[in-house]
C-alpha positions as CSV (number, residue, x, y, z in Angstrom):
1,X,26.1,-28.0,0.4
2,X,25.4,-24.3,0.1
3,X,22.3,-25.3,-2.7
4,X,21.1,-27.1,0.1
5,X,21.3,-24.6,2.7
6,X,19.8,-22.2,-0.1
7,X,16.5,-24.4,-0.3
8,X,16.1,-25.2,3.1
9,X,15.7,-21.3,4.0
10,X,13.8,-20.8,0.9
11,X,11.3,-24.0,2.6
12,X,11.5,-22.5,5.5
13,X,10.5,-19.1,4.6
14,X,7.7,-19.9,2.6
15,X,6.2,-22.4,5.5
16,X,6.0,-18.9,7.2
17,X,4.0,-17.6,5.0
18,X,-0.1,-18.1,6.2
19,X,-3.0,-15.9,5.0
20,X,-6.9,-15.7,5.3
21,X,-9.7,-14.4,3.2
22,X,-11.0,-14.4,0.3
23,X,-8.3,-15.7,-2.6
24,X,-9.8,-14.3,-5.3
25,X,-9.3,-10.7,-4.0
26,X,-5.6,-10.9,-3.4
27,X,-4.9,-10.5,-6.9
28,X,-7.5,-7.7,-7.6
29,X,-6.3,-3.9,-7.9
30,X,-9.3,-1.1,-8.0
31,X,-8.8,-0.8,-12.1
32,X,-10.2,-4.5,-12.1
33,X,-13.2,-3.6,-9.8
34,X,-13.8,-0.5,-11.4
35,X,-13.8,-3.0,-14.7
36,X,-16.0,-5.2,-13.2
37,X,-18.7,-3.0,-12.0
38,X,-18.8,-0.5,-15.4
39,X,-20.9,-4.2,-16.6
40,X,-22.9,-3.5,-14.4
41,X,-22.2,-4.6,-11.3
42,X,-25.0,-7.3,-9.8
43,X,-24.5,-9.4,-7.2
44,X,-24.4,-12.4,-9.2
45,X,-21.5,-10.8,-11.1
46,X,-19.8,-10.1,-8.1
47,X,-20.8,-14.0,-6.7
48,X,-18.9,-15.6,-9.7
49,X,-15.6,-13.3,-9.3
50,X,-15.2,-13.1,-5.5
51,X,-17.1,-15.7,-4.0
52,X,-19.6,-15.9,-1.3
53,X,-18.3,-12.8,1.0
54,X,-17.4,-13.2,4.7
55,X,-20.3,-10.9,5.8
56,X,-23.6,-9.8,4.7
57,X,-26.1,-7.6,6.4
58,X,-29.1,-6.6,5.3
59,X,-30.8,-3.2,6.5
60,X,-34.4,-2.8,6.9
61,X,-34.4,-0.4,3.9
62,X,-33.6,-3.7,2.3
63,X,-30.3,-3.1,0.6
64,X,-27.4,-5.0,1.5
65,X,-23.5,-4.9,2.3
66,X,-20.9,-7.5,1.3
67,X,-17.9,-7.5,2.8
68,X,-14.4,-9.5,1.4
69,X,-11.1,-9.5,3.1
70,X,-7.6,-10.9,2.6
71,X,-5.3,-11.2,5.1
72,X,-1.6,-12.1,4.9
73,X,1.7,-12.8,6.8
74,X,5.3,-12.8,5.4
75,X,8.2,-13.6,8.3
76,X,11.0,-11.6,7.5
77,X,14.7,-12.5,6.7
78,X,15.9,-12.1,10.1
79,X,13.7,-14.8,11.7
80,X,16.2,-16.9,10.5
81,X,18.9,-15.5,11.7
82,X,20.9,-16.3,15.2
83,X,19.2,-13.2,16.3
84,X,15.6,-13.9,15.7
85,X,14.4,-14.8,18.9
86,X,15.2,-10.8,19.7
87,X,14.4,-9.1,16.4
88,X,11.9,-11.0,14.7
89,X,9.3,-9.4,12.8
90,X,6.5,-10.2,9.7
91,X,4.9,-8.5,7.1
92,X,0.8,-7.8,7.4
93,X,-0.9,-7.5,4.4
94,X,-4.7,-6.8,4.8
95,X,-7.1,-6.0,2.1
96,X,-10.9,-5.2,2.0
97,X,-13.5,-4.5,-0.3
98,X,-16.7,-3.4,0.7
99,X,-20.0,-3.3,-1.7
100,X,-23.4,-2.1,-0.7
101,X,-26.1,-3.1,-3.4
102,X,-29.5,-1.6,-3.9
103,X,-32.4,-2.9,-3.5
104,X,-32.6,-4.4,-7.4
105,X,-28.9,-5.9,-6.6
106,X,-26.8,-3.4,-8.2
107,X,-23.6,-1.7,-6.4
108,X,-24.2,1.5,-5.1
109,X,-21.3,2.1,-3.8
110,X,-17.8,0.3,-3.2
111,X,-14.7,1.0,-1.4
112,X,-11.0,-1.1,-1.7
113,X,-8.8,-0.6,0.8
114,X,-5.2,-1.9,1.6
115,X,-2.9,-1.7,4.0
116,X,0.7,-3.7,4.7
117,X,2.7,-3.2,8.0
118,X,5.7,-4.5,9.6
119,X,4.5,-5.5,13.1
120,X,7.7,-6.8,15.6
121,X,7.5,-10.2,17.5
122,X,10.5,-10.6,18.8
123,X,11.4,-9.7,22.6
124,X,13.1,-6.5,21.7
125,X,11.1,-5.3,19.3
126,X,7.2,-6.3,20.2
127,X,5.2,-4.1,18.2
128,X,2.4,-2.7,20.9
129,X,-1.0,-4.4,20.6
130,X,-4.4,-3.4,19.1
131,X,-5.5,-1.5,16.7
């Protein structure tokens, strides 16, 4: 009985789980970009390891900025507890990489950023909104 208990809360936890983005870059750390763009760094190699990016733009000067993000949410523990309703809270976990490319399609410049956050949803502890 208590196996069973066991997986369901383990089932239960992981259906909590929901992120956004770009796959690829949730697994990459700034020595792997760095790796990646000592090759070289064009746009078709950072096509084949990333993907198409979420945003492009284009200045008149005609280089061009990629953006990639990732995006995701953990519940934690004590969502699944009697007291959840009042306490709950989950995980953010946001990650970005920007590139901007010349004008012959090699980086310029590149910046990875993460950041992770515990952000309350339950009635007693609401974390504010914004920002």
């Amino acid at each position: 009985m208590k196996k069973r208990w066991w997986a369901l809360c383990c089932v239960c936890w992981l259906m909590g789980c929901a992120s956004s983005g770009s796959r690829q870059l949730a697994e990459v750390d700034e020595p792997a970009v760095k790796r990646m763009l000592q090759s070289g760094g064009s746009r078709r190699e950072v096509l084949d390891a990333f993907g198409e990016p979420q945003d492009r733009i284009r200045f008149s000067s005609n280089r061009e900025l990629w953006v990639y993000s990732y995006v995701q949410y953990r519940p934690q523990l004590q969502n699944f507890t009697d007291l959840g309703p009042l306490f709950s809270a989950q995980n953010r976990y946001d990650k970005e990489l920007v590139l901007l490319f010349d004008v012959g399609g090699k980086v310029l410049q590149w910046r990875l950023s993460t950041r992770e956050e515990v952000r309350g949803t339950g009635v007693l502890n609401k974390s504010p909104t914004g920002g």
